[in-house]
Steps between C-alpha positions, in 0.01 A plus 500: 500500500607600830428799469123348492569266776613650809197777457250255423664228805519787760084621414456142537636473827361823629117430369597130661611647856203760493260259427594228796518871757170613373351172526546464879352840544168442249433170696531716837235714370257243356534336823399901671253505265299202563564541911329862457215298286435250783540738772197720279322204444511396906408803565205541268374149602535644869271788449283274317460261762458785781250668293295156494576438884286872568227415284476134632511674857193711356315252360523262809347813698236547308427117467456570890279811425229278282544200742390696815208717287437159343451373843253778612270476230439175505398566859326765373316238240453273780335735671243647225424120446381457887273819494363383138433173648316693785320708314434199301342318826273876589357475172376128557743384178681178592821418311 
């Protein structure tokens, strides 16, 4: 019997004392782990958000673009009205 004991009481002990060492250690690298995620996930969120902050920037300059075209051709319009109206008033045609 002891002869089955003490072998089967020291693996015991040694599977027992490895387990509570390697323990520490696997939480220290699930912990490593998941900082490396969030510091990959920051960082993809980062370039997302400076990729969106260019193309905002874009689209707020053209938005400008259209505004001030937009502007000159409706005095453009405004101004093909007046020399229809004219013409209009050479041609004897009221409104």
């Amino acid at each position: 019997m002891e002869q089955f004991l003490y072998p089967s009481l020291s693996a015991l002990f040694s599977a027992l004392i490895t387990y509570f060492l390697s323990k520490r250690k696997t939480l220290a690298e699930d912990r490593a782990a998941e900082l490396d995620n969030a510091v990959n996930a920051v960082k993809y969120y980062r370039d997302l958000l400076d990729d969106m902050a260019m193309r905002l920037s874009a689209a707020t300059e053209t938005i400008k673009t259209m505004e001030i075209q937009h502007r000159e051709l409706m005095l453009v319009n405004q101004h093909l009205v007046e020399e229809l109206q004219k013409f209009k008033q050479l041609n004897g045609k009221s409104e």
